[in-house]
C-alpha positions in Angstrom: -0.8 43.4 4.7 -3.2 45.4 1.9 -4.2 42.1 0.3 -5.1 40.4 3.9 -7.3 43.3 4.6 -8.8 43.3 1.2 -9.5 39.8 1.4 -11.5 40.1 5.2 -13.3 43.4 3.9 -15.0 41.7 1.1 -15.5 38.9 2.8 -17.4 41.0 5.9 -19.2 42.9 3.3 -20.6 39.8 1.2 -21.7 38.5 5.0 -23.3 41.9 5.7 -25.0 41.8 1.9 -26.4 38.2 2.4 -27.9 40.0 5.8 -29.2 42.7 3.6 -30.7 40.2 1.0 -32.8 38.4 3.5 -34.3 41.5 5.3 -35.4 42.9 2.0 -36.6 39.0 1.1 -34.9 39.1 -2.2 -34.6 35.4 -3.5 -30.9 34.3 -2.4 -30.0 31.6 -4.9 -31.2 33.9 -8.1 -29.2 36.5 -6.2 -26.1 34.1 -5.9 -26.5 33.2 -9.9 -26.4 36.3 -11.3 -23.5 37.2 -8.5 -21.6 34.5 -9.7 -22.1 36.1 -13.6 -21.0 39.0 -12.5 -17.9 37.6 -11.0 -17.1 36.4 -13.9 -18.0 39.9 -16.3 -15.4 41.5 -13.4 -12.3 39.2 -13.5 -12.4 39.9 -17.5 -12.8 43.3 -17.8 -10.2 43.7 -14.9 -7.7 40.8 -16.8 -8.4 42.1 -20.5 -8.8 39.2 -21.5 -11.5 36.2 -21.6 -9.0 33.1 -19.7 -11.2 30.4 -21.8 -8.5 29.6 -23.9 -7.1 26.3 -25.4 -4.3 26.7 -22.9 -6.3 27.4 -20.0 -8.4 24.7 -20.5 -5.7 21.6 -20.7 -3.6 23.9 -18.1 -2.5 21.5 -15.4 -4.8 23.4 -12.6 -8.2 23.5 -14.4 -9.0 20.4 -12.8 -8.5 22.4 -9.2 -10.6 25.7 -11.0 -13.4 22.8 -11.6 -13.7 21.6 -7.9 -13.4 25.1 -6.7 -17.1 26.1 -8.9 -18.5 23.0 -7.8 -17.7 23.6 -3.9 -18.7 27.4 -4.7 -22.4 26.3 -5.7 -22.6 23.2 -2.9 -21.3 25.0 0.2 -24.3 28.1 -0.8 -27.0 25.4 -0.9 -25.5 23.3 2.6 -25.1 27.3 4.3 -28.6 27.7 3.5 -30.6 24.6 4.3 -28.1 24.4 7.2 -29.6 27.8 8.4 -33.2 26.7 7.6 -33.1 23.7 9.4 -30.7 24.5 12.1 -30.3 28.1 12.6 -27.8 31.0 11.2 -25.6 30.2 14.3 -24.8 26.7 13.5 -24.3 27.4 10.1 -22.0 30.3 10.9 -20.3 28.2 13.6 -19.7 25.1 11.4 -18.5 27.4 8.6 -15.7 29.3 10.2 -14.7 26.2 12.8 -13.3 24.8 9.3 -10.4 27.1 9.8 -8.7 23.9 11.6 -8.3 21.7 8.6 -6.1 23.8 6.4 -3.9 24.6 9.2 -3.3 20.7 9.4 -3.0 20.3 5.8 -0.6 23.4 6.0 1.7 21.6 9.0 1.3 18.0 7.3 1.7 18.8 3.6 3.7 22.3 3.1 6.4 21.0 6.9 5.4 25.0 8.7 6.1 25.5 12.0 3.2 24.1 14.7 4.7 26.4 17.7 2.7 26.5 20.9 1.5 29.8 20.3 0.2 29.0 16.9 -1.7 25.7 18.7 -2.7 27.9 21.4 -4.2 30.5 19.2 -5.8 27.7 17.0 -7.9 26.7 20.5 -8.7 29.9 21.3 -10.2 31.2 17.6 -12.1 27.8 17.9 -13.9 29.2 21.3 -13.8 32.6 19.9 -16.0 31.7 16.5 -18.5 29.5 18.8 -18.8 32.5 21.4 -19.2 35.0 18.4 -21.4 33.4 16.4 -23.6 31.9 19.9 -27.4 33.1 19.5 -29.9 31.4 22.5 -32.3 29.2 21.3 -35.7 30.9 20.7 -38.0 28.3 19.9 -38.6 24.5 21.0 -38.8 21.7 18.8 -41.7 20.5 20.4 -41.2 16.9 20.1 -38.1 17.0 22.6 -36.0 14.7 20.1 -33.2 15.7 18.1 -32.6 14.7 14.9 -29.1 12.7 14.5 -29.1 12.8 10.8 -29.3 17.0 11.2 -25.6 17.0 12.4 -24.4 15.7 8.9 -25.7 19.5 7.7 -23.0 21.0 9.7 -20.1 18.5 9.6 -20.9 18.8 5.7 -20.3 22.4 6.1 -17.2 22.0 8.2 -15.8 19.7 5.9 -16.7 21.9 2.6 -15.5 24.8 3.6 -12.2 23.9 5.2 -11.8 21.4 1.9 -12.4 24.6 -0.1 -9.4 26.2 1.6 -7.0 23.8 1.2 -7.7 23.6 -2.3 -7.3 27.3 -2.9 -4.0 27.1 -1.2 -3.0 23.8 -3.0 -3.4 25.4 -6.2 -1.9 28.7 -5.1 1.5 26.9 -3.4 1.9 24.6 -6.9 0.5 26.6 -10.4 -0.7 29.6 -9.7 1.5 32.9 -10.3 0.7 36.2 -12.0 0.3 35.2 -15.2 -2.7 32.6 -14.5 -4.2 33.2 -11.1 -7.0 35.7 -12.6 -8.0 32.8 -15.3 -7.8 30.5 -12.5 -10.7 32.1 -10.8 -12.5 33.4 -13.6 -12.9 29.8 -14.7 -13.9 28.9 -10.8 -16.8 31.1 -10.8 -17.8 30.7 -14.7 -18.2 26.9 -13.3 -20.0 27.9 -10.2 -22.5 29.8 -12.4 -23.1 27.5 -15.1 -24.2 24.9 -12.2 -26.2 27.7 -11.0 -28.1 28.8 -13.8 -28.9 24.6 -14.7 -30.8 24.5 -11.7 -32.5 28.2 -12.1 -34.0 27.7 -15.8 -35.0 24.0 -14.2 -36.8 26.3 -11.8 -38.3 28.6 -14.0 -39.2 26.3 -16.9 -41.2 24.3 -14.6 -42.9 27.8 -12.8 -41.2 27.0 -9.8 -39.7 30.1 -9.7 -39.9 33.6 -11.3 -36.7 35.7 -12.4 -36.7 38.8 -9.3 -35.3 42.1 -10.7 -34.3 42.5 -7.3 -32.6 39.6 -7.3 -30.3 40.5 -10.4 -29.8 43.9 -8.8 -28.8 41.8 -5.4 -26.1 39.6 -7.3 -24.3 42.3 -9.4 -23.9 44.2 -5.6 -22.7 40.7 -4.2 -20.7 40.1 -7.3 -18.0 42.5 -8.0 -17.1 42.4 -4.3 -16.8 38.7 -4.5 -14.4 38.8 -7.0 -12.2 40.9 -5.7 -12.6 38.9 -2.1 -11.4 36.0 -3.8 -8.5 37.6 -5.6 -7.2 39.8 -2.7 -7.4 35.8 -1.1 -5.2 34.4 -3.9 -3.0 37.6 -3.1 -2.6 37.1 0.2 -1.7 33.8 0.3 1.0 34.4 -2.1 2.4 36.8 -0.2 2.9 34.6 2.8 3.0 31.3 1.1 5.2 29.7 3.9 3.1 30.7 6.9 -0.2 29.6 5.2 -1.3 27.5 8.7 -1.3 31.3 9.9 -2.5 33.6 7.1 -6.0 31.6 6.9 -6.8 31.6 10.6 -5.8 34.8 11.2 -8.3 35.6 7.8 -11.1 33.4 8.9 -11.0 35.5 12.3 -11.0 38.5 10.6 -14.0 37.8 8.3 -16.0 37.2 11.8 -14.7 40.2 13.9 -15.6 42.3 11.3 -18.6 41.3 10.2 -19.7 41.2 13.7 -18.8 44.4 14.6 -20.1 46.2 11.5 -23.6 44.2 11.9 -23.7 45.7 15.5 -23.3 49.4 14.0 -25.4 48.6 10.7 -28.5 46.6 12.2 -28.2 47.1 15.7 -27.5 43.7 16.5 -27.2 43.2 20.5 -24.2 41.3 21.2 -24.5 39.2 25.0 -21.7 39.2 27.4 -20.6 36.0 25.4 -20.7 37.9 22.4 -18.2 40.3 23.4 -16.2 37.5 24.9 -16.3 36.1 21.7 -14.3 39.3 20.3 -11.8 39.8 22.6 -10.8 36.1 22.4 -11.0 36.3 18.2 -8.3 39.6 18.7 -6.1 37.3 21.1 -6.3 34.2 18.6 -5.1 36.8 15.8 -2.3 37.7 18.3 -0.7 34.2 18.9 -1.1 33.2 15.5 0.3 36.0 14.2 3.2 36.0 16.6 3.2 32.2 17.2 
């Protein structure tokens, strides 16, 4: 139970941080770089040892390590021209709804249990996460046409993100034990940051962009956290590696309860009736899943 509450605490805190990052209008992506860097500093100092190793590298789940980085960097970039273009809501929304797929993939590949209360609880964290994460609509479009091409941001997101955890628990249920899950995601982020810092000294070779102290300061507060968010993950799911189609759902919903609550205490965030709602219904989902 330490490792599932390790895993949501980071996670809320690297939501509250992003918050942080854009009320002080430090520059995000340099922020998620250097984060990524530091993710990287942290796993090695914490593991002794630097995983890039001959045997690492032709190890038969680098492959998985490689897609993981590459989803790391493209998820940040769809989360935030999602929330540019369509708000933080949908973004948020799209993001947690992804919870779904790897409980299918969990049922389907790995033969758990789909009980009716586990279903039941799946239904209600989907209504819970919309009802959280709900914001009314302060501004118009204007034109009074919506854009049909917009919803591929979101269904993108949904997609990604739910992709991501299947592949984190793929990895975990098939090569992944003690000896090799810290290289395993020490080699995720190195990969996530070398993508990273491509398109940064892109940036600031062409004076696109300038390197933000801020920023660097930003991403080693987002970093060490991250690590240890995705390692308490890794944890976690090992520990209950035959109820995975309830361990993520029950973490996803969490992450959200949370980070909503703690945003309502930290930056006096009103939550509506719906809101609330939201809450109660996340605590019930936890419930049936958990006892499903």
């Amino acid at each position: 139970m330490i490792f599932l509450a390790g895993s949501i605490f980071f996670s809320a805190y690297l939501t509250l941080a992003f918050k942080m990052c854009g009320r002080y209008k430090v520059n995000l992506f340099q922020a998620i770089v250097v984060n990524y860097l530091a993710c990287v500093c942290t796993g090695c100092v914490l593991s002794g040892a630097i995983p890039f190793t001959k045997a690492n590298l032709q190890s038969n789940w680098i492959g998985f390590a490689v897609a993981m980085g590459v989803l790391f960097i493209i998820l940040f970039n769809i989360i935030g021209f999602t929330a540019q273009r369509m708000g933080v809501a949908v973004a948020s929304v799209a993001n947690k709804l992804s919870l779904v797929i790897p409980f299918v993939f969990s049922v389907w590949l790995y033969h758990e249990a789909a009980t009716p209360l586990k279903i039941a609880g799946i239904v209600v964290a989907l209504a819970a996460v919309l009802l959280t994460c709900y914001r009314p609509s302060t501004a118009s479009s204007g034109s009074g046409k919506f854009n049909l091409n917009l919803l591929l941001l979101p269904a993108l997101l949904f997609l990604g993100s739910g992709l991501l955890d299947t592949l984190i628990k793929y990895a975990e249920f098939h090569f992944l034990n003690e000896g090799n899950k810290n290289a395993f995601i020490i080699i995720g982020f190195s990969v996530a940051f070398l993508l990273g810092l491509v398109v940064l000294l892109l940036q600031l070779l062409r004076g696109k962009a300038v390197l933000e102290p801020r920023a660097v300061l930003a991403g080693l507060l987002i970093g060490i956290p991250n690590y240890f968010s995705m390692w308490f993950l890794v944890k976690v799911l090992k520990e209950y590696s035959s109820n995975s189609s309830a361990i993520i759902p029950i973490n996803n919903m969490g992450i959200v309860l949370v980070s909503t609550v703690a945003a309502g205490f930290l930056f006096k965030e009103k939550l509506s009736i719906l809101n609330r709602l939201g809450i109660l219904l996340a605590m019930a989902a936890i419930a049936l899943i958990a006892f499903g």
